[in-house]
DRENDO-1510 file (C-alpha; in Angstrom, 1 decimal, always signed):
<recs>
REC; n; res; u; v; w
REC; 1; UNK; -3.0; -9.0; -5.8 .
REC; 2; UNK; -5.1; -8.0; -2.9 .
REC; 3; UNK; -9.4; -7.5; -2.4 .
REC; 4; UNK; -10.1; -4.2; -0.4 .
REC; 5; UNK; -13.2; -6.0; +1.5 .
REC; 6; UNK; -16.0; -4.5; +3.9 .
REC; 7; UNK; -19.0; -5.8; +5.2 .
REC; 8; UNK; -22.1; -4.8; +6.8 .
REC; 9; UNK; -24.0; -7.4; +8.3 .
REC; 10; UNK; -27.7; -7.8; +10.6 .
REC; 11; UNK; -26.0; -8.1; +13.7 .
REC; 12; UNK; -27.6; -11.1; +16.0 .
REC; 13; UNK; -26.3; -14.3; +17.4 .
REC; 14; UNK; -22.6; -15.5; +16.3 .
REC; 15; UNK; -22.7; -17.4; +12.7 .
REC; 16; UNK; -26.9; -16.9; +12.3 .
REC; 17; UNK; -25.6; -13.0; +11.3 .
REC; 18; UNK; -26.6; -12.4; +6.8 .
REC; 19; UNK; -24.0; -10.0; +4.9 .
REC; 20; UNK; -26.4; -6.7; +4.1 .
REC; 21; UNK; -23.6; -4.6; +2.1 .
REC; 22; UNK; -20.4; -5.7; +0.7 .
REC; 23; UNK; -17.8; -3.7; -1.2 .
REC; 24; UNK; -15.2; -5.6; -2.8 .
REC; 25; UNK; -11.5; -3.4; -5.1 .
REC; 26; UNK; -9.4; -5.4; -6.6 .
REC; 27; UNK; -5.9; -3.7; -6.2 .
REC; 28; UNK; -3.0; -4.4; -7.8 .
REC; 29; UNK; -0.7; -2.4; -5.4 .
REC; 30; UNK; -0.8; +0.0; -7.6 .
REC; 31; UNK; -4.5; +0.8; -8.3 .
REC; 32; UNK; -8.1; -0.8; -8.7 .
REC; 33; UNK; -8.9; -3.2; -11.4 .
REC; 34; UNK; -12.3; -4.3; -10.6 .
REC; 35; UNK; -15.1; -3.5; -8.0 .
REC; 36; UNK; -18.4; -4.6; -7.0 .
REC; 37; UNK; -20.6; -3.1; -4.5 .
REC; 38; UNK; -24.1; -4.5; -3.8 .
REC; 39; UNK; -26.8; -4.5; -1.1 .
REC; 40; UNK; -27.9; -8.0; -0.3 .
REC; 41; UNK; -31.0; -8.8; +1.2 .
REC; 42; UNK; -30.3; -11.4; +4.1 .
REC; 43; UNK; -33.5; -12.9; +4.1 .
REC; 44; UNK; -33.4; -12.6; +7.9 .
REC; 45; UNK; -34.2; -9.6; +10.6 .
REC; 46; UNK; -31.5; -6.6; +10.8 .
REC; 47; UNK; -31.0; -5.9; +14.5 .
REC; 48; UNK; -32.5; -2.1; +15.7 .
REC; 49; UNK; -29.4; -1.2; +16.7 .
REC; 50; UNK; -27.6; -2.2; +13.3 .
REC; 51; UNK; -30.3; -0.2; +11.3 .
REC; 52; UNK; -29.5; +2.7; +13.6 .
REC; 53; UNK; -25.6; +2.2; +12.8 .
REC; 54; UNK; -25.6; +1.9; +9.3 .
REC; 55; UNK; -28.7; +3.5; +8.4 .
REC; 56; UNK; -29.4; +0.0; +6.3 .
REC; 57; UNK; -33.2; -0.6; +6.6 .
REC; 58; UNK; -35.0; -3.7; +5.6 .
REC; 59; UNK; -36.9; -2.0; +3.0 .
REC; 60; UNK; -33.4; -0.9; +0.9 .
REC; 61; UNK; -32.6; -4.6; +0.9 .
REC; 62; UNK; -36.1; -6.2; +0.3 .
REC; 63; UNK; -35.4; -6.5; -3.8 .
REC; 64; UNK; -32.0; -6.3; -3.2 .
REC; 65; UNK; -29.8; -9.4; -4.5 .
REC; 66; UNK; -29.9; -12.8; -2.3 .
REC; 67; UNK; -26.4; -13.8; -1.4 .
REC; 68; UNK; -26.4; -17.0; -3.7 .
REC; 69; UNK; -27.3; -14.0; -7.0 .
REC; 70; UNK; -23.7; -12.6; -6.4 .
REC; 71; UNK; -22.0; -15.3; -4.6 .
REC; 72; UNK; -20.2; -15.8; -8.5 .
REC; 73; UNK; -19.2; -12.8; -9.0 .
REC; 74; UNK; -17.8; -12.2; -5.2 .
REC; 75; UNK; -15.3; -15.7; -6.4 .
REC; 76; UNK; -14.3; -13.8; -9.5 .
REC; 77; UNK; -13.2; -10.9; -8.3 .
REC; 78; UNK; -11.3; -12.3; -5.1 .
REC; 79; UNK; -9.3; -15.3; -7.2 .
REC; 80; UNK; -6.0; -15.4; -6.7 .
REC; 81; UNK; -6.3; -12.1; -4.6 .
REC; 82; UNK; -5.4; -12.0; -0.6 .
REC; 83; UNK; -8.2; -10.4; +1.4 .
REC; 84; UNK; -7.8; -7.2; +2.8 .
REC; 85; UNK; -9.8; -6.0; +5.9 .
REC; 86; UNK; -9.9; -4.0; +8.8 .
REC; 87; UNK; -10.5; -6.3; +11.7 .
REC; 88; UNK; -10.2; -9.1; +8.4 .
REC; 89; UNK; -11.5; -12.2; +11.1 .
REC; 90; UNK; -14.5; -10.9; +11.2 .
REC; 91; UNK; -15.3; -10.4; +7.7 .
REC; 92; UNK; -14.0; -13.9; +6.5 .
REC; 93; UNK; -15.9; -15.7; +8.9 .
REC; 94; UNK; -18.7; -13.9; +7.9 .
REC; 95; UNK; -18.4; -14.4; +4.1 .
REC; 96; UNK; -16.9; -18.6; +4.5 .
REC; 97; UNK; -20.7; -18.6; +6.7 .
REC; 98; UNK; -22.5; -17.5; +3.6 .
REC; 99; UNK; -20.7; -20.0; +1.4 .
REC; 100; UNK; -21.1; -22.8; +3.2 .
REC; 101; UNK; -24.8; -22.7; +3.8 .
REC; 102; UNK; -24.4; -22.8; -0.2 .
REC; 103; UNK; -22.4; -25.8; +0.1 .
REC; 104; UNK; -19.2; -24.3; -0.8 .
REC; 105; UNK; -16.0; -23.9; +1.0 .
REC; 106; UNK; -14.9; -20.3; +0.2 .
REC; 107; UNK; -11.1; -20.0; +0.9 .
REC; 108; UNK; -8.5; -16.8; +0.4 .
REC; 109; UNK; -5.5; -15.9; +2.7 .
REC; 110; UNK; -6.4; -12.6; +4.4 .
REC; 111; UNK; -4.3; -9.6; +5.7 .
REC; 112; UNK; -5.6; -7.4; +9.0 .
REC; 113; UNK; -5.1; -3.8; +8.4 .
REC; 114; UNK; -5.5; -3.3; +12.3 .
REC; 115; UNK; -2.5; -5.9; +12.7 .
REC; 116; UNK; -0.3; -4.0; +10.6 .
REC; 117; UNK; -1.0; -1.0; +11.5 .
REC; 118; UNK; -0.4; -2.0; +15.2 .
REC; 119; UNK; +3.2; -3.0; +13.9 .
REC; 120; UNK; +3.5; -0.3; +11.7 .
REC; 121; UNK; +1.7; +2.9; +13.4 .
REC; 122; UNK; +2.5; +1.8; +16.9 .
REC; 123; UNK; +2.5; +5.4; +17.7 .
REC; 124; UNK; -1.4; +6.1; +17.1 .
REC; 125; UNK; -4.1; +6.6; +19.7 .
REC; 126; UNK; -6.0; +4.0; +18.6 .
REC; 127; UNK; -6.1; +1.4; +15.7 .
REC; 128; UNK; -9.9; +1.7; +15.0 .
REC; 129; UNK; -10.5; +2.5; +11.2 .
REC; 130; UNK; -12.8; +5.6; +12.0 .
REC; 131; UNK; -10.0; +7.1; +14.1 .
REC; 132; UNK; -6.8; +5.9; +12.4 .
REC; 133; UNK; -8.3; +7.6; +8.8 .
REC; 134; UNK; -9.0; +10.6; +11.1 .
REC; 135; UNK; -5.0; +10.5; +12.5 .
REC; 136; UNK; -3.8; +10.1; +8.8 .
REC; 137; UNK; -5.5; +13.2; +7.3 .
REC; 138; UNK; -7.6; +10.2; +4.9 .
REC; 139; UNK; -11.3; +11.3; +3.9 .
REC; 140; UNK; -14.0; +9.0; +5.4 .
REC; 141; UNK; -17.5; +9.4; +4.1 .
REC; 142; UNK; -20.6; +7.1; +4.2 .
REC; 143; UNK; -19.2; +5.4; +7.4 .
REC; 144; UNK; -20.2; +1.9; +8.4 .
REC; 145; UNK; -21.5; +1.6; +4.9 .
REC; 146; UNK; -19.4; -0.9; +3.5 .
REC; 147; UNK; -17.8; +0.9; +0.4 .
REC; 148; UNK; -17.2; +4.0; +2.4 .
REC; 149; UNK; -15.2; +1.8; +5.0 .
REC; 150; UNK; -14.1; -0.5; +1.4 .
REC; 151; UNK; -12.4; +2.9; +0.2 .
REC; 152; UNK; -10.8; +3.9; +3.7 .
REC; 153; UNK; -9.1; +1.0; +4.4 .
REC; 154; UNK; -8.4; +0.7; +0.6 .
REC; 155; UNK; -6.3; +4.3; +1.5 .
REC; 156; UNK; -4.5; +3.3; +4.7 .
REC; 157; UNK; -3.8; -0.1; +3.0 .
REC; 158; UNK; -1.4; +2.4; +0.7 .
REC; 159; UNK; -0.2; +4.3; +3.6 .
REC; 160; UNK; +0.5; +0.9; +5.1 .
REC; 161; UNK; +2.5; -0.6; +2.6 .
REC; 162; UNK; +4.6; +2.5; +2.1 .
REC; 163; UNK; +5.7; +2.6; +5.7 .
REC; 164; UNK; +6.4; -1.1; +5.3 .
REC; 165; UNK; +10.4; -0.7; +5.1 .
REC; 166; UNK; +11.3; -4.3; +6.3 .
REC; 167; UNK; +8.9; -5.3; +3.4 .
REC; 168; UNK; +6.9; -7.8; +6.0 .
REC; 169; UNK; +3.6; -7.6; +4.1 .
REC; 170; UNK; +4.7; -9.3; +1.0 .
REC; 171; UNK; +7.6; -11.4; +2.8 .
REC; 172; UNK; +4.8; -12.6; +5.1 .
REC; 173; UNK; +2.1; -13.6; +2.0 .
REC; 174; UNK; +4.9; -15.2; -0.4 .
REC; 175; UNK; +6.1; -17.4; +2.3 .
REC; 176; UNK; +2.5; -18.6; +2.3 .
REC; 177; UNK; +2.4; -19.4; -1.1 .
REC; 178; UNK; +4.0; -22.6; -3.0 .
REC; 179; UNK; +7.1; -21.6; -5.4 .
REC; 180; UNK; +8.6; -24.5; -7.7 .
REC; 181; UNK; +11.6; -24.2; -9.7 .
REC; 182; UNK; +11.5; -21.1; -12.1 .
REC; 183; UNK; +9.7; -21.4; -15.3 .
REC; 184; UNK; +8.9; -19.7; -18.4 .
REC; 185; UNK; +5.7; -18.4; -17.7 .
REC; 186; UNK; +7.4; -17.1; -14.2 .
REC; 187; UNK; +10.1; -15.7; -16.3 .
REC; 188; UNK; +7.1; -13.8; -18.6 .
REC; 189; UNK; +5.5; -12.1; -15.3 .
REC; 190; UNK; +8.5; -9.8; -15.8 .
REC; 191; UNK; +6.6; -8.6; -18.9 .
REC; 192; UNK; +3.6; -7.4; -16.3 .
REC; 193; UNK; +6.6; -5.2; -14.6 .
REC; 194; UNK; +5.3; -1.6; -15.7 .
REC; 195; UNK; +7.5; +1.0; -17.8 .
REC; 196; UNK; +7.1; +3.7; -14.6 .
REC; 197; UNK; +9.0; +4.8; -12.1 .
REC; 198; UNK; +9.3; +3.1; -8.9 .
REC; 199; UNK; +10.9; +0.2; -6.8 .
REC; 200; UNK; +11.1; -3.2; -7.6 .
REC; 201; UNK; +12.1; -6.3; -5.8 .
REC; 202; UNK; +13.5; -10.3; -6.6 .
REC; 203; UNK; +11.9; -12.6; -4.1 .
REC; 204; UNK; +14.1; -16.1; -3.3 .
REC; 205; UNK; +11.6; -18.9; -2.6 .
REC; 206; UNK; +11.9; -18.3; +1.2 .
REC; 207; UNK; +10.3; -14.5; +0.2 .
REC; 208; UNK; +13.5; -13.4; +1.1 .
REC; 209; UNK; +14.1; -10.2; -0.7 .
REC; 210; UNK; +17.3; -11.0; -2.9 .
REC; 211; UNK; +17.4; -7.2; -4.5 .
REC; 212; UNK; +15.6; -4.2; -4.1 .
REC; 213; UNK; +16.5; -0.9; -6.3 .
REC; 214; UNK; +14.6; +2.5; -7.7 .
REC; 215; UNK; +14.1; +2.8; -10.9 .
REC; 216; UNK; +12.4; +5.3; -13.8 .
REC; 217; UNK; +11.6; +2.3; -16.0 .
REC; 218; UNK; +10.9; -0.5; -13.8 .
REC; 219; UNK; +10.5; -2.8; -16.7 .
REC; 220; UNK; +13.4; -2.3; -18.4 .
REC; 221; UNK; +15.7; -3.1; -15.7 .
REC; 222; UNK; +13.9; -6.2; -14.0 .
REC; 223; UNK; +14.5; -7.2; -17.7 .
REC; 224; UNK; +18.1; -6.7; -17.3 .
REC; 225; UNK; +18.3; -8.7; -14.4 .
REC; 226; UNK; +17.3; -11.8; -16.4 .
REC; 227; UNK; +19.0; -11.5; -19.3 .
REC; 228; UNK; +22.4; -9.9; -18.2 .
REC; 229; UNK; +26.0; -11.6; -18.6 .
REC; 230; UNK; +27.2; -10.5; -15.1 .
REC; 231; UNK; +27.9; -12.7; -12.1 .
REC; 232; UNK; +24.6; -11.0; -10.4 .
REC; 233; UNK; +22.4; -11.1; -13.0 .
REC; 234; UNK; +23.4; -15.0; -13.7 .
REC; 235; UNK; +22.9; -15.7; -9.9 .
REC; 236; UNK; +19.5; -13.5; -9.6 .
REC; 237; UNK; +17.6; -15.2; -12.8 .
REC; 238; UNK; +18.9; -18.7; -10.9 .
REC; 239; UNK; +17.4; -17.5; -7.5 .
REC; 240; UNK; +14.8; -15.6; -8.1 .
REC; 241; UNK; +11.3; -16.8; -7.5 .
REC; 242; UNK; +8.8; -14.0; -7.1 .
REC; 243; UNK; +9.4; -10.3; -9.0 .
REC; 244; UNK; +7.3; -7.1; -7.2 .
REC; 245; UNK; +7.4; -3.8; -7.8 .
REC; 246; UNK; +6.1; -0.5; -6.4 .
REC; 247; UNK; +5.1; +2.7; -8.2 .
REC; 248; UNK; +6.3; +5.9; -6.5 .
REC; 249; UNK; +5.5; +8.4; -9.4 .
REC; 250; UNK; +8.8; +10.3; -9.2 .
REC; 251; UNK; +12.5; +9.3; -9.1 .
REC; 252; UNK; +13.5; +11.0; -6.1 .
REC; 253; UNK; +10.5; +8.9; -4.3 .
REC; 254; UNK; +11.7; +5.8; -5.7 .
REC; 255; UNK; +15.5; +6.7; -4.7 .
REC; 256; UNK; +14.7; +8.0; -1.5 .
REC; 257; UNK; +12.2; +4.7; -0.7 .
REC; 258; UNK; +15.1; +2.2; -2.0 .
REC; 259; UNK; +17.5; +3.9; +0.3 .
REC; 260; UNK; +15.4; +3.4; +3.6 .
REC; 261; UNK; +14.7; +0.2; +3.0 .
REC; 262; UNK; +17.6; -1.2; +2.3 .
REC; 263; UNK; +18.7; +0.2; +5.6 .
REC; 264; UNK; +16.1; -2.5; +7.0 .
REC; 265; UNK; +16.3; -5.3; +4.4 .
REC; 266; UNK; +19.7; -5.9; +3.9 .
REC; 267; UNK; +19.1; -8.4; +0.6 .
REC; 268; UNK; +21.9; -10.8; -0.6 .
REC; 269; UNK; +22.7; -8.8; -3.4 .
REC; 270; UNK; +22.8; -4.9; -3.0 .
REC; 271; UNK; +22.7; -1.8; -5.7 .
REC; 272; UNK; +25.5; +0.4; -6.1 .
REC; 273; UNK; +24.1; +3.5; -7.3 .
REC; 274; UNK; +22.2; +4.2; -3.9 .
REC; 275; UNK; +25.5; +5.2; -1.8 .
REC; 276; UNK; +25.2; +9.1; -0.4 .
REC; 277; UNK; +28.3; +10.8; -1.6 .
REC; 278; UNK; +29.8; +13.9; +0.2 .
REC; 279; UNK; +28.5; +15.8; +2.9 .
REC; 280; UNK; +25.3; +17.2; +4.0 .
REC; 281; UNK; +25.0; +20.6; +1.9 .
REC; 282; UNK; +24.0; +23.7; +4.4 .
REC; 283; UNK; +21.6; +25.3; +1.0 .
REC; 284; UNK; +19.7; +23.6; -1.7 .
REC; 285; UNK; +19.5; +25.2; -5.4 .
REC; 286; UNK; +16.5; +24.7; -6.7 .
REC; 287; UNK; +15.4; +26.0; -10.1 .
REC; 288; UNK; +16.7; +29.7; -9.7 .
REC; 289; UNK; +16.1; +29.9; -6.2 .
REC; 290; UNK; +18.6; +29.1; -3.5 .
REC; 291; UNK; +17.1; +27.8; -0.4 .
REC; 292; UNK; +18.9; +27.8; +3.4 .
REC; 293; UNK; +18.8; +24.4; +5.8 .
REC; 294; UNK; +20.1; +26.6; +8.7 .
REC; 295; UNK; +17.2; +26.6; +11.5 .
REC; 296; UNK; +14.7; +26.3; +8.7 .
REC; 297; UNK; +11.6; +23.6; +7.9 .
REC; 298; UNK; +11.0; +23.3; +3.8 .
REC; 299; UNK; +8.4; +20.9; +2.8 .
REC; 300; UNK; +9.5; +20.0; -1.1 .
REC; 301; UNK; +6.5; +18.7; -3.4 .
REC; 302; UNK; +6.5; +16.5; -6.6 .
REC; 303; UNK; +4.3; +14.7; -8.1 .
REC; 304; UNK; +2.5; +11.5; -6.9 .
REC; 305; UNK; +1.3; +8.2; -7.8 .
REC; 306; UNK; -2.0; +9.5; -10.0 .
REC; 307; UNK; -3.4; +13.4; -10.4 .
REC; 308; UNK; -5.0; +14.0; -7.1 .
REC; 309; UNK; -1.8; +12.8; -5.1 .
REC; 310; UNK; +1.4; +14.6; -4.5 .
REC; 311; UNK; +4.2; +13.8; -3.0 .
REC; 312; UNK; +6.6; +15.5; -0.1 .
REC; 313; UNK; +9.5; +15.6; +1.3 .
REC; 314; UNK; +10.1; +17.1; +4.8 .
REC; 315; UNK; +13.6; +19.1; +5.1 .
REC; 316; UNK; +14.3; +20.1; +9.0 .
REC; 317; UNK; +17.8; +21.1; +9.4 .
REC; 318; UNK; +20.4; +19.4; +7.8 .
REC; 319; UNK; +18.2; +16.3; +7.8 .
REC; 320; UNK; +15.7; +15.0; +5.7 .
REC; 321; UNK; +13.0; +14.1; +8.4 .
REC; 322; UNK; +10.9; +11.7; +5.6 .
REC; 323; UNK; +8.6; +11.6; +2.5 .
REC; 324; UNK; +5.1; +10.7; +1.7 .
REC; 325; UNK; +2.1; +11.1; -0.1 .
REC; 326; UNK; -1.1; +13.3; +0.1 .
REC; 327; UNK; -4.0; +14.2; -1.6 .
REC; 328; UNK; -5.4; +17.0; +0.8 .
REC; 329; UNK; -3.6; +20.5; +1.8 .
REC; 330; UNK; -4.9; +20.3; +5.3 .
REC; 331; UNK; -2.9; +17.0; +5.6 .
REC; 332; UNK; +0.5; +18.9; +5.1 .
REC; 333; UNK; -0.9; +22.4; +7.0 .
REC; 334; UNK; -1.3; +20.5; +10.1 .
REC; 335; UNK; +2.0; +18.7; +11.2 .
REC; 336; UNK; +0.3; +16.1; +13.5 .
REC; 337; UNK; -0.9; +14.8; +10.2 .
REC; 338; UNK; +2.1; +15.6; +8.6 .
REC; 339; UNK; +4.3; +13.7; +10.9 .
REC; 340; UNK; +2.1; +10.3; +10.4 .
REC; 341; UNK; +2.3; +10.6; +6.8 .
REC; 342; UNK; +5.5; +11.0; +7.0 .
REC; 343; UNK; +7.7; +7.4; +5.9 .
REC; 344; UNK; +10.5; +8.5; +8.4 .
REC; 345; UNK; +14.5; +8.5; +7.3 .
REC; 346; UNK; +16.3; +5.8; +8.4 .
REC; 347; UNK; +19.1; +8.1; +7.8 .
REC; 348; UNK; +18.2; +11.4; +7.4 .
REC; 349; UNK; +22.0; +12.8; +7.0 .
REC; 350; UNK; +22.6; +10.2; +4.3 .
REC; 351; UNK; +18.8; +10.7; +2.7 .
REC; 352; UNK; +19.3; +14.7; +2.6 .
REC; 353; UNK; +22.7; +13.9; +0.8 .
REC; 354; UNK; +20.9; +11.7; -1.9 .
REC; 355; UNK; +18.2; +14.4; -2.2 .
REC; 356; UNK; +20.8; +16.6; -2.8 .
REC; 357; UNK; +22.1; +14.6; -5.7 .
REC; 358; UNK; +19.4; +14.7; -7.1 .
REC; 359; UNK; +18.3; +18.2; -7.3 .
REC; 360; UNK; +21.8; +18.6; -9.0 .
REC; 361; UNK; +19.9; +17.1; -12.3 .
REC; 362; UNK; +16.6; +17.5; -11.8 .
REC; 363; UNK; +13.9; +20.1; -9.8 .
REC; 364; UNK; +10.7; +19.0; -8.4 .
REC; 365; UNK; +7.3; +21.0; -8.4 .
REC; 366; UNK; +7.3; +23.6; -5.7 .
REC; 367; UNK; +9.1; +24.3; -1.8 .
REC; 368; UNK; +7.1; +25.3; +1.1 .
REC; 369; UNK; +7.9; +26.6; +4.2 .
REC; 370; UNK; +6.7; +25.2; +7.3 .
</recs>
């Protein structure tokens, strides 16, 4: 569980600054369970130039909440969650200053989105939220207001983690955490596993990942894992510590994402049903039309994670070049934008053969030409 967190502060001296704004989602990896978004009123001067930045003036926070009003309510919604920032540092020393001139010591583990995406988006101009969204295709309104910035890092959070192949994020916060030996309520957070469509993954204590594999009822076959009579179902319900899952909103998302990572994982035990069989085809039939990979670009499009998203898949030759998600036409009209969208084939031979497969039992929404 992560808490997408911004904050806009009076500027001034190091640890005499007051919080002005905060935006706090809750996100589940899959969507938002909870927000809160309040001014606060600092009870000390904004900076000039700070006003001028964020267009926060003292008169919007005069009757605004003190920070001890919602100091509750920012505990409630960050328990058991890791926060989530851009240029995170910043914002946790700011909020652990509030608490503790309330006498409290206010602790979460926190995740940098401008460390990951330095890891993960080497390849961008710069790693500064404004122009990283900008790089992306992501809309960013109400900027340096904190739940304009909540919902932009919020976005590239989810571009983020679906570029994360070697699965570092969650490998990095598990091993932070303290796993005991399996027990029943652990065994019960398979119940929270979702009936969709998606990739899951069994976590030893170490936050190695065990297994990895696409699935159109996630539930179901995490299920499976635990109560099956096989020698890898026996040794997975023995081993496993942690269970995760990502929604893709489509099977060939969820084949195509198990696939690539694997490629970088390599768990202990791996799936059999994700092995490219054949050659790559030189045409693809889809629906009634027949469509030729000689020389030619097709962009194919199904359906995303929730109605304003949709997913693609870029065809270049006899290769599948990658897949992602967008919610915006300009992001797949321009192919800069395209191309960092893109989750890029580890194996685009082997990924085009799997597509292929697919397309033999089902179609996906439309084909574009680019």
């Amino acid at each position: 569980m992560y808490a997408i967190l911004d904050i806009e502060t009076t500027g001034g001296k190091f640890n005499e600054e007051g919080i002005t704004e905060i935006a706090i989602h809750r996100f589940n990896g899959r969507e938002v369970e909870d927000t809160f978004i309040s001014l606060i009123n600092p009870e000390r001067d904004i900076q000039p130039y700070v006003q001028k930045l964020t267009g926060i003036r003292p008169e919007m926070v005069r009757t605004a909440p003190k920070f001890f009003q919602v100091a509750k309510r920012i505990v409630e919604i960050t328990e058991g969650c890791i926060l989530v920032a851009h240029n995170a540092p910043f914002d946790y020393r700011i909020l652990r200053t509030e608490f503790r001139r309330l006498g409290f010591e206010f602790e979460r583990k926190t995740l940098c989105t401008v460390d990951l995406a330095q890891r993960l988006i080497p390849e961008a101009e710069s790693h500064s939220l404004g122009k990283l969204v900008k790089a992306l295709g992501i809309p960013l309104s109400n900027r340096h207001r904190a739940n304009g910035d909540a919902l932009a890092t919020l976005k590239l959070f989810q571009v983020l983690l679906d570029r994360d192949n070697g699965k570092s994020i969650l490998k990095e916060t598990i091993r932070q955490e303290t796993h005991g030996e399996l027990s029943g309520r652990q065994l019960r957070l398979v119940e929270q596993v979702p009936v969709e469509t998606g990739v899951y993954y069994l976590y030893s204590k170490e936050g190695d990942i065990l297994y990895l594999n696409a699935s159109n009822n996630m539930k179901r076959d995490v299920n499976r894992h635990f109560t099956g009579d096989g020698k890898m179902p026996r040794a997975l319900s023995k081993l496993t510590r942690e269970v995760r899952f990502e929604a893709t909103g489509n099977e060939l998302s969820a084949r195509l994402k198990a696939y690539n990572e694997l490629k970088e994982v390599r768990p202990r035990f791996k799936p059999r049903n994700l092995r490219p069989k054949g050659e790559p085809p030189s045409s693809l039939s889809i629906g009634a039309e027949t469509y030729s990979l000689h020389g030619r670009d097709w962009l194919l499009v199904d359906r995303g994670r929730d109605a304003g998203e949709r997913a693609a898949f870029w065809l270049k030759g006899q290769e599948l070049r990658g897949f992602g998600y967008y919610g915006l036409n300009h992001q797949i009209n321009n192919i800069h934008i395209l191309e960092s969208l893109i989750t890029p084939m580890r194996d685009p031979v082997g990924g085009l053969v799997l597509l292929a497969s697919y397309l033999k039992r089902k179609s996906v929404m439309k084909v574009l030409e680019i």
